[in-house]
N, CA, C and O atoms as CSV, one atom per row, in Angstrom:
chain,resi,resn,atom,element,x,y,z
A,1,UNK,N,N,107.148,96.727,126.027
A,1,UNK,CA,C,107.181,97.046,124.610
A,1,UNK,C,C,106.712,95.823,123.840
A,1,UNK,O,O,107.306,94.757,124.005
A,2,UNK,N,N,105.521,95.929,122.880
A,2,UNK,CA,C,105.110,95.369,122.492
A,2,UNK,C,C,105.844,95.365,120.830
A,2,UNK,O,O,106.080,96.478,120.360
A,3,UNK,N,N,106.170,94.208,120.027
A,3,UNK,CA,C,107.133,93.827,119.121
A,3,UNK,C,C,106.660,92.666,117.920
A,3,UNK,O,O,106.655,91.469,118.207
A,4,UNK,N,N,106.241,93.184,116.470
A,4,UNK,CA,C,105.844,92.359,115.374
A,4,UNK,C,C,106.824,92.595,114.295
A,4,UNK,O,O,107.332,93.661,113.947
A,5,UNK,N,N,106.996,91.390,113.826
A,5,UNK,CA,C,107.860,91.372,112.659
A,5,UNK,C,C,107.191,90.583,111.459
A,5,UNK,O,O,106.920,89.383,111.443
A,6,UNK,N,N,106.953,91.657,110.307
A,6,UNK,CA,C,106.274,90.573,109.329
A,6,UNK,C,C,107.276,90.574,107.902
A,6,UNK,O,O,107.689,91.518,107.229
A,7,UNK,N,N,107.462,89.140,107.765
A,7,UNK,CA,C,108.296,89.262,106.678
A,7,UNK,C,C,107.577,88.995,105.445
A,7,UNK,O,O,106.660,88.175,105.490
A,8,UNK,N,N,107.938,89.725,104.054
A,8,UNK,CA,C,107.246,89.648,103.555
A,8,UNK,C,C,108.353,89.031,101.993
A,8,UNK,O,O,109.355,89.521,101.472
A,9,UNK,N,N,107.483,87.688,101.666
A,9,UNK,CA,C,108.541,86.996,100.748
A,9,UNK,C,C,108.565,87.867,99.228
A,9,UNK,O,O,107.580,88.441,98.765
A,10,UNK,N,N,109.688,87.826,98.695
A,10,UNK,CA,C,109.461,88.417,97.542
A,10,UNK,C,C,108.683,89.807,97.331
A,10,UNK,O,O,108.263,90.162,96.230
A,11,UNK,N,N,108.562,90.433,98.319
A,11,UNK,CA,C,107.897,91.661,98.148
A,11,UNK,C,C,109.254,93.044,98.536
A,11,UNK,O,O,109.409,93.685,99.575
A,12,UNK,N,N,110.169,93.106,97.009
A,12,UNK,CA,C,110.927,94.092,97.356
A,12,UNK,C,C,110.160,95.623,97.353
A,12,UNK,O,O,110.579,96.601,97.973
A,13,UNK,N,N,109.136,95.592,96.643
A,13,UNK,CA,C,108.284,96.967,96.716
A,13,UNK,C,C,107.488,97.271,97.863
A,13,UNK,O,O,107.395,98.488,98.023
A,14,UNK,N,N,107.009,96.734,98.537
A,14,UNK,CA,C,106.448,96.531,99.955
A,14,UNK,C,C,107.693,96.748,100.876
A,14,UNK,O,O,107.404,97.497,101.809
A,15,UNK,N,N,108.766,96.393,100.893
A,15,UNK,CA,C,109.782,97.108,101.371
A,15,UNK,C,C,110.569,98.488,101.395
A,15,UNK,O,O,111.100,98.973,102.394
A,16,UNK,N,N,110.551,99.055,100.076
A,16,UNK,CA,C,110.564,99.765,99.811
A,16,UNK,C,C,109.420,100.615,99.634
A,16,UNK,O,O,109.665,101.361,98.686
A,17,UNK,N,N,108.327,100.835,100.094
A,17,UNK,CA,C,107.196,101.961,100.106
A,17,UNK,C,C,107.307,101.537,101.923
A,17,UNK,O,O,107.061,102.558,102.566
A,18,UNK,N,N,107.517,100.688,102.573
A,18,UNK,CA,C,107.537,101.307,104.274
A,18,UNK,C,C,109.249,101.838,104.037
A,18,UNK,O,O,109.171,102.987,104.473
A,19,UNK,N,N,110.111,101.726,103.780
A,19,UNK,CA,C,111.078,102.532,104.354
A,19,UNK,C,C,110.910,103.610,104.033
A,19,UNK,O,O,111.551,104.404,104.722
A,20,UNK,N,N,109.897,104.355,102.728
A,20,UNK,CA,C,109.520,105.925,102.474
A,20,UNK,C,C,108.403,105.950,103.677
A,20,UNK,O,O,107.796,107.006,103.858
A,21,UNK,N,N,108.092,104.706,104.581
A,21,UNK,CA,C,106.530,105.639,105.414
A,21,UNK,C,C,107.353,105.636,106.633
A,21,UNK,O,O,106.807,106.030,107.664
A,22,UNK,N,N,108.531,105.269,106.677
A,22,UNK,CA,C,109.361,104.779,108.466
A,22,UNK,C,C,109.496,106.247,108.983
A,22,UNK,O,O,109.556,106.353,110.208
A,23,UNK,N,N,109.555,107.450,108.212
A,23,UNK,CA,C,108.970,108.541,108.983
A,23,UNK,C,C,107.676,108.989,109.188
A,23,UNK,O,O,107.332,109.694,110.136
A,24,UNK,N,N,107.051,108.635,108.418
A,24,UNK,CA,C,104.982,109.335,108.870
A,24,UNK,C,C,104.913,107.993,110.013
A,24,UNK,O,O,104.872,108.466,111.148
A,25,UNK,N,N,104.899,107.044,110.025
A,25,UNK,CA,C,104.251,106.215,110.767
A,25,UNK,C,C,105.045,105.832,112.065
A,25,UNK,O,O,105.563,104.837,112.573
A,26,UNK,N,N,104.831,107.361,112.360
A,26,UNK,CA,C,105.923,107.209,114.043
A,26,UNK,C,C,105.103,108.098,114.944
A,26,UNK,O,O,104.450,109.068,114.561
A,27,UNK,N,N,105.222,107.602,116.348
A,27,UNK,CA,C,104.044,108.663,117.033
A,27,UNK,C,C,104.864,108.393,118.435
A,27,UNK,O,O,105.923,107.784,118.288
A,28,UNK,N,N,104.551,108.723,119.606
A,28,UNK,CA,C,104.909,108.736,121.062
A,28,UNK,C,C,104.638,107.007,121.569
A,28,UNK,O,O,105.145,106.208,122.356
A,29,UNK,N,N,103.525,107.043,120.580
A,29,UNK,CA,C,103.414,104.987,121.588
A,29,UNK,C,C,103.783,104.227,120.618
A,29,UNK,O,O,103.169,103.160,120.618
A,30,UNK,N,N,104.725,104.369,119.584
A,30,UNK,CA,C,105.413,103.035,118.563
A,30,UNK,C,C,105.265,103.474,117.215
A,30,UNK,O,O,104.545,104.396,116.830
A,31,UNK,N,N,106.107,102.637,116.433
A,31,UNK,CA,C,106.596,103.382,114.977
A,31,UNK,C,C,106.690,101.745,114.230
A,31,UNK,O,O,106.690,100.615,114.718
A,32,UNK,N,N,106.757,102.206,112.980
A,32,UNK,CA,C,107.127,101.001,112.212
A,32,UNK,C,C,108.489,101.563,111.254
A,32,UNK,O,O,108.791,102.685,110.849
A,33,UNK,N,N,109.099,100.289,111.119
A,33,UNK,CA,C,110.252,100.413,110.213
A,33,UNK,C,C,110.906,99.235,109.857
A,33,UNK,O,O,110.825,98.099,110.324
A,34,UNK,N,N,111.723,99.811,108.739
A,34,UNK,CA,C,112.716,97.890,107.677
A,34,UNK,C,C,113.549,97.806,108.503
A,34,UNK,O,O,114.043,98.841,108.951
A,35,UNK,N,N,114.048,96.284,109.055
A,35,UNK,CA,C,114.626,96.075,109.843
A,35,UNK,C,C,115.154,94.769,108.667
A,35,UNK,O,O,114.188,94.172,108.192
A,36,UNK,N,N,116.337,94.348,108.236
A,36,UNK,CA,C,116.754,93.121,107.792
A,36,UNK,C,C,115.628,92.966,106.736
A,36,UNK,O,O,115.576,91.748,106.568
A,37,UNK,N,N,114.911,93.410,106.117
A,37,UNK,CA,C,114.160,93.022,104.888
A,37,UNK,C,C,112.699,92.907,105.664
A,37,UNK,O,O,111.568,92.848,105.182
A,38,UNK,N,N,113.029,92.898,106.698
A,38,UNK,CA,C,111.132,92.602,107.646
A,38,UNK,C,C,110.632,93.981,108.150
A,38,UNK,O,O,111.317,94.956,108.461
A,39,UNK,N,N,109.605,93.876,108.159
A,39,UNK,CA,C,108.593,95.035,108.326
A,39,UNK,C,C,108.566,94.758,109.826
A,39,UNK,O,O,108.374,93.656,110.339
A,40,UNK,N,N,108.778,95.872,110.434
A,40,UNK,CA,C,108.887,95.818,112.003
A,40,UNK,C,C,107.837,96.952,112.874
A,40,UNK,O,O,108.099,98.154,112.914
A,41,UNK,N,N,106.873,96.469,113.410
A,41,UNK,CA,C,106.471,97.342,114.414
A,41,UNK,C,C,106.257,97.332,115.614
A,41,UNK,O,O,105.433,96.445,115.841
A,42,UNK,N,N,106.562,97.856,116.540
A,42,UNK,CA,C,106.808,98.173,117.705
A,42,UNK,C,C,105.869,99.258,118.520
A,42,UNK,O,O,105.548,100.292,117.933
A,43,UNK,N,N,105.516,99.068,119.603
A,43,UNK,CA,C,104.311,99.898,120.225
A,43,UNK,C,C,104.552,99.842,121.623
A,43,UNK,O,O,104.916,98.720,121.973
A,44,UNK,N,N,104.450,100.892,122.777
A,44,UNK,CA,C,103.993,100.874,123.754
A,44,UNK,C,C,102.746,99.958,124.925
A,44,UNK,O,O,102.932,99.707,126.116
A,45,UNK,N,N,101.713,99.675,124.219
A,45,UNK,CA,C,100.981,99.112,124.571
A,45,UNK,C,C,100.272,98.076,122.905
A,45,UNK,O,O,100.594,98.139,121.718
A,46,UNK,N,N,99.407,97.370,123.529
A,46,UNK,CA,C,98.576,96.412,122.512
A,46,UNK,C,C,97.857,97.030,121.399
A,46,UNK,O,O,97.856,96.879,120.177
A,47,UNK,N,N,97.240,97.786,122.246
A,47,UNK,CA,C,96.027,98.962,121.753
A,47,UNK,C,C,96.915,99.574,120.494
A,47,UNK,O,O,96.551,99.768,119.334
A,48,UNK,N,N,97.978,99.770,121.005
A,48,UNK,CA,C,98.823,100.614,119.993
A,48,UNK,C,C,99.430,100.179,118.621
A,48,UNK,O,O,99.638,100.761,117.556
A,49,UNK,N,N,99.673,98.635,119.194
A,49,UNK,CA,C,100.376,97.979,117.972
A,49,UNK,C,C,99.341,97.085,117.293
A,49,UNK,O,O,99.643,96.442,116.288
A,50,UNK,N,N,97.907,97.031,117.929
A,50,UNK,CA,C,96.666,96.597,116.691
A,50,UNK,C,C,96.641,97.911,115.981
A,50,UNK,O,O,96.523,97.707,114.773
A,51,UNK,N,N,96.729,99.630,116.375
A,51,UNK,CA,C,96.687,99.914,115.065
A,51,UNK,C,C,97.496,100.126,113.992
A,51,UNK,O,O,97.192,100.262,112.807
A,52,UNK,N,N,99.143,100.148,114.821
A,52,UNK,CA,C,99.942,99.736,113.632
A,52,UNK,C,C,99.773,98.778,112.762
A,52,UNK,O,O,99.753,98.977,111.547
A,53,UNK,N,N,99.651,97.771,113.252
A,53,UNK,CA,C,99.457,96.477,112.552
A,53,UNK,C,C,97.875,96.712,111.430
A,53,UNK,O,O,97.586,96.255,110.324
A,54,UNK,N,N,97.351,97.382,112.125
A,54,UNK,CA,C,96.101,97.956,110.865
A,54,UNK,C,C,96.779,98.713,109.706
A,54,UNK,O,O,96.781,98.264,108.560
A,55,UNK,N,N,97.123,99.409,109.913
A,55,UNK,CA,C,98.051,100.463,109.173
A,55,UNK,C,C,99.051,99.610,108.398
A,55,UNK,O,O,99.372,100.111,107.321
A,56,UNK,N,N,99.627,98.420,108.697
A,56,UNK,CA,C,100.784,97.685,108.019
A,56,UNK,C,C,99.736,96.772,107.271
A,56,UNK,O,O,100.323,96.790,106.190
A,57,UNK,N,N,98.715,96.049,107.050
A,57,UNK,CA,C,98.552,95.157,105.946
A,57,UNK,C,C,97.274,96.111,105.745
A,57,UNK,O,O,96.229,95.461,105.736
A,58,UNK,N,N,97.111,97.441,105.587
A,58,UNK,CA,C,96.568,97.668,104.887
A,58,UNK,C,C,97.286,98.251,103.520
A,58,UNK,O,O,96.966,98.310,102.332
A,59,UNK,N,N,98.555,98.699,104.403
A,59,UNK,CA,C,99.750,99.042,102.942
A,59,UNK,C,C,99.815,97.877,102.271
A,59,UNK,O,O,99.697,97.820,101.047
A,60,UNK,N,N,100.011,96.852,103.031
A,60,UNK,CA,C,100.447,95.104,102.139
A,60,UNK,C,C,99.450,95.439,101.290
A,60,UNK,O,O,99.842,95.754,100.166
A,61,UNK,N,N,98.165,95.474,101.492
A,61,UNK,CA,C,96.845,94.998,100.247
A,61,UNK,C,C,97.107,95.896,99.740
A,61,UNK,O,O,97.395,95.446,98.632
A,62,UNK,N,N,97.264,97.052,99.677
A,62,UNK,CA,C,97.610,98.320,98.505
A,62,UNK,C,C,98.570,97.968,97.547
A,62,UNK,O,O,98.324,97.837,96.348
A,63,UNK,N,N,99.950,97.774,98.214
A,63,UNK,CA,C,101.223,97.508,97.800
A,63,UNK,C,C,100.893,96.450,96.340
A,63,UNK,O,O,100.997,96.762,95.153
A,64,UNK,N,N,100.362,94.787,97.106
A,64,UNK,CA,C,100.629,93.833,96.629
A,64,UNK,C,C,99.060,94.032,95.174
A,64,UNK,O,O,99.173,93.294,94.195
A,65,UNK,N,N,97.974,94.871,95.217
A,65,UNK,CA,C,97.137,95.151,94.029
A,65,UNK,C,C,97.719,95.934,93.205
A,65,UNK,O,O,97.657,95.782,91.985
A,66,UNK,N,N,98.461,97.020,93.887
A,66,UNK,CA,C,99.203,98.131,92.749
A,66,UNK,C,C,99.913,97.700,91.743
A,66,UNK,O,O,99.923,98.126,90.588
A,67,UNK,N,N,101.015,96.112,92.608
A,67,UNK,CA,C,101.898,95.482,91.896
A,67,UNK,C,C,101.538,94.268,90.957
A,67,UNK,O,O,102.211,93.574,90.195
A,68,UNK,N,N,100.183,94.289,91.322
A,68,UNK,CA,C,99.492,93.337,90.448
A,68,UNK,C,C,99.173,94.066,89.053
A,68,UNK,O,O,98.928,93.584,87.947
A,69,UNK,N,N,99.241,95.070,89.386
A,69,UNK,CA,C,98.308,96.160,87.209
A,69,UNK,C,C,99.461,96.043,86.559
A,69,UNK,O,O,99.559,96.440,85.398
């Protein structure tokens, strides 16, 4: 089991928009979810958790422009 934790400082809204995705972004080879204030994803294999990890800072850059307007 492959295992990333990204913490993200001062970003209570980025926390709160993955604990609304900790159900869509779950599949058979790894899921993401808030764990202690950190963004956690977890995968079966590598393959699996580069595309979580695609999927997680592409929310960050969404998150952190939205919260910029």
């Amino acid at each position: 089991m492959y295992r990333l934790e990204v913490e993200v400082g001062g970003g209570d809204l980025a926390v709160q928009v993955f604990k609304i995705l900790e159900g869509e972004v779950r599949f058979a080879r790894g899921r993401v979810y808030v764990e202690d204030g950190k963004i956690v994803a977890e995968a079966a294999d590598a393959s699996s958790l580069r595309s979580l990890l695609h999927t997680v800072f592409r929310v960050l850059y969404v998150v952190e422009h939205v919260a910029a307007l």
